[in-house]
N, C-alpha and C positions, 0 to 999 in steps of 0.2 A: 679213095678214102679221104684225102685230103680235101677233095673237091667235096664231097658229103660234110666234111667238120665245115669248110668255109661257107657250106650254104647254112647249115645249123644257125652259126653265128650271125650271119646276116640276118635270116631272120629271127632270130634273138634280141638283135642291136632295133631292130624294124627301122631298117634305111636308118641310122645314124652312120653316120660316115666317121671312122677312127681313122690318126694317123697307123702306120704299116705296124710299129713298134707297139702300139698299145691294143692291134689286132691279134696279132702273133702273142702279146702277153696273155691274152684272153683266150688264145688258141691251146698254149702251156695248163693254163688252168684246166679246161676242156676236158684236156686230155689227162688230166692228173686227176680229176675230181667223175671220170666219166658223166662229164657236161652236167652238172647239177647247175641249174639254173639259180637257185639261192645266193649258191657261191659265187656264183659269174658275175650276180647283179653288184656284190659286196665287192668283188675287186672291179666292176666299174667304176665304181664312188672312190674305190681306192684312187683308181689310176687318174682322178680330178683333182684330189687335194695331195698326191703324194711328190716329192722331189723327184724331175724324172732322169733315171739313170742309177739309182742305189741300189735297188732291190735286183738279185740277180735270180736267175731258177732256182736255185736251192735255196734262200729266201721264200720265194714264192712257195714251195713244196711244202717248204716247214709250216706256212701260214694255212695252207690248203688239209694239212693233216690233226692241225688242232681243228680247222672249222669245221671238216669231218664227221669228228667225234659226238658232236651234237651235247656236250657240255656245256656249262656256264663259261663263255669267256671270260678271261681277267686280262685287261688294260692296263699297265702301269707305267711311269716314266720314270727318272734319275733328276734326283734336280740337285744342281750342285752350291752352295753356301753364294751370295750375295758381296763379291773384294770391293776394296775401293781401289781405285783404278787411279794409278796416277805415277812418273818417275820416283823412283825410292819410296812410296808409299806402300804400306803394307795394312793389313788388319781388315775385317769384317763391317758393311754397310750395316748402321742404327736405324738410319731414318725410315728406310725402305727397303724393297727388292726390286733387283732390275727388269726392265720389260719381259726378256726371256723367258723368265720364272713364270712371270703372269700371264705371258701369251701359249708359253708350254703347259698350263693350270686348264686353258681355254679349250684349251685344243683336245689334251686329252680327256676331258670333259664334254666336248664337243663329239667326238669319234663314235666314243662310248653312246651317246643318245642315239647317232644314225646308225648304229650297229642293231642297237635294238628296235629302231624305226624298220629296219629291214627284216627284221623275225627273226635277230637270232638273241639268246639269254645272255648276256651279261650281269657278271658280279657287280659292283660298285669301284671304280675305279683306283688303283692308288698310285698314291704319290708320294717316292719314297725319298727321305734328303741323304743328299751324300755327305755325310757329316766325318769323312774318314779322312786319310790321306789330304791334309790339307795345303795350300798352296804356302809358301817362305815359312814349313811351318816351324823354322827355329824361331818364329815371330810370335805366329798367328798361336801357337800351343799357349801361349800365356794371354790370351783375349778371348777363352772361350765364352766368356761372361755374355762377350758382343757378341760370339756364336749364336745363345743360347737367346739374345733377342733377334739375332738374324731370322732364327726359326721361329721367334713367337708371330716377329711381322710375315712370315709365311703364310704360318697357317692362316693368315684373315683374309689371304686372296684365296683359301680352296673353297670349292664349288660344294653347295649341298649335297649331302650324300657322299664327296669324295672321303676315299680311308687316306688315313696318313699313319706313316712310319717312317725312325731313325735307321737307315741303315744300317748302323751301331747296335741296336735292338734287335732289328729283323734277323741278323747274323753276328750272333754275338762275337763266335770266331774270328769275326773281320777284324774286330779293335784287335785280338793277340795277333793276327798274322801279319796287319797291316797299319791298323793302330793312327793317330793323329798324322804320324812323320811319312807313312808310305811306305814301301818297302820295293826292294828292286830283284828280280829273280833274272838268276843265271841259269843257263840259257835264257834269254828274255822271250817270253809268252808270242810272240809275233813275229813275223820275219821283219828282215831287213826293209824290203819294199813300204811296210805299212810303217814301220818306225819312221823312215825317213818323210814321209807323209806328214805323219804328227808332227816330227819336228819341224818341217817347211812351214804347215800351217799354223802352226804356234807360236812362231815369230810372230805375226801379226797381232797377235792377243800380249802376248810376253812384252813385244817391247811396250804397249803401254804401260808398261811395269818400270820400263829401262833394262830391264835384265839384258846380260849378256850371251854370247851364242851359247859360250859354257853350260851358260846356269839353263839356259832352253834344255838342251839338249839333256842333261840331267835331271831337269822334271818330266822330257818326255818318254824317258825311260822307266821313272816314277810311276806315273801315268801311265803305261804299257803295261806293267806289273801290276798294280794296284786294278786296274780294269778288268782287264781278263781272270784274275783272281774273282773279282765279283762275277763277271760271267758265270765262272764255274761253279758257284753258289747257286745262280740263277739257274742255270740249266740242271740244277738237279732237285730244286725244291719248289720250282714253276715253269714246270715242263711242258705244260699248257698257255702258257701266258704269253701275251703280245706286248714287245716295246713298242711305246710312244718316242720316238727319239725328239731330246729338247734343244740339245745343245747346237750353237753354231758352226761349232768345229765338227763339218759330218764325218768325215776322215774316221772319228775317233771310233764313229758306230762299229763299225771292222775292229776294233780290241775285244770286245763283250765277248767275241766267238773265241779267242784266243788262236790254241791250235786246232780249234776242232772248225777249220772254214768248212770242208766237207759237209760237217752236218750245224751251219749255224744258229744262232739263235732268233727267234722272230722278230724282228727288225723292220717298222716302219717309221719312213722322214718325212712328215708334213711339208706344205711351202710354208715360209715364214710366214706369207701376209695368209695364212689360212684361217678363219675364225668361227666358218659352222656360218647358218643361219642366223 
């Protein structure tokens, strides 16, 4: 039986030679999708632009059971507000937004074309700002003004056709549960393992701030709560839908699912330098 799936896929690949890990991912699909070739071909193009090592089989499952379905896909991503980065500095970028934003605008703009270059229906991509939970926001609450051009200079890098929405809007719930300042849930939405993750890698971002371990380690529990709360938005009002993940810090992608890792939510990490055609 095994020796039948490996010759399928060979000839499938027709003599392309894959490393072991991205035969065997292909092998998963196979056998989850009873070898539809459509699909196979879509997570080849996956397995070239995606970060390798994030995506785990029940990831993969989740993405194999919306492609399935033979509905319009929807693509979306999380883009999170434009800080100015600097010791003791605080408040929202005027001038512009940083590369991330624009190269995440790209990309899942980008996905979304080869998705449907390969036959299957996509909606119109979106892109939705996190306008919630915001970073020192005993600060930033009294600069929404610079928010509210954060987001004008947004929208003028979205790509034709792309939808856009306020997080704030799309879930209005979010502003009462979680609101500008965040909010922190007891028991916290993740275990110990992924917290301490966020926290490690948030050092890195944080101190450009100056911040202290303290004040890290109390945004990353911010963060922990504030995320997996939107998760569980997500997962019940686009239960067909695929993330674009934008952010640096991959780590965090693992919050979205909250407690429910078992059955996560569809999660794909681009390479940075990925740009499409």
């Amino acid at each position: 039986m095994v020796s039948n799936m490996n010759t399928k896929l060979n000839d499938f690949l027709k003599g392309e030679k894959l490393s072991k890990e991205n035969f065997d991912d292909l092998k998963n699909v196979a056998n989850i999708t009873n070898f539809n070739e459509k699909i196979l071909t879509w997570f080849r193009y996956l397995q070239t632009i995606e970060v390798v090592g994030w995506r785990n089989k029940l990831v993969t499952k989740k993405i194999c059971d919306i492609l399935e379905k033979n509905q319009p896909l929807q693509f979306y991503s999380l883009f999170c507000p434009s800080y100015i980065k600097g010791d003791g500095k605080s408040g929202f970028r005027t001038d512009d937004v940083g590369n991330t934003t624009k190269n995440g605008l790209k990309r899942l703009d980008e996905i979304t074309k080869m998705t449907r270059k390969l036959g299957f229906k996509c909606n119109n991509p979106e892109a939705i700002f996190f306008d919630i939970s915001l970073e020192q926001p005993e600060k930033t609450i009294y600069m929404i003004n610079n928010l509210n051009k954060n987001i004008e200079n947004f929208c003028k890098y979205l790509p034709k056709e792309m939808k856009f929405s306020l997080l704030s809007e799309k879930f209005p719930e979010l502003m009462d549960i979680i609101g500008y300042k965040g909010v922190v849930i007891d028991p916290l939405p993740v275990d110990d393992v992924v917290l301490n993750r966020i926290i490690d890698r948030g050092k890195k971002f944080y101190e450009l701030f100056g911040w202290s371990m303290e004040q890290i380690i109390a945004r990353s529990r911010v963060i922990a709560s504030g995320e997996a709360t939107v998760g569980t938005f997500l997962r019940h009002t686009m239960p067909n839908a695929i993330m674009i993940y934008t952010p640096t810090m991959l780590e965090r992608a693992q919050i979205y699912s909250g407690k429910h890792q078992d059955d996560p939510l569809a999660i794909i990490i681009p390479k940075k330098d990925y740009m499409g055609s």
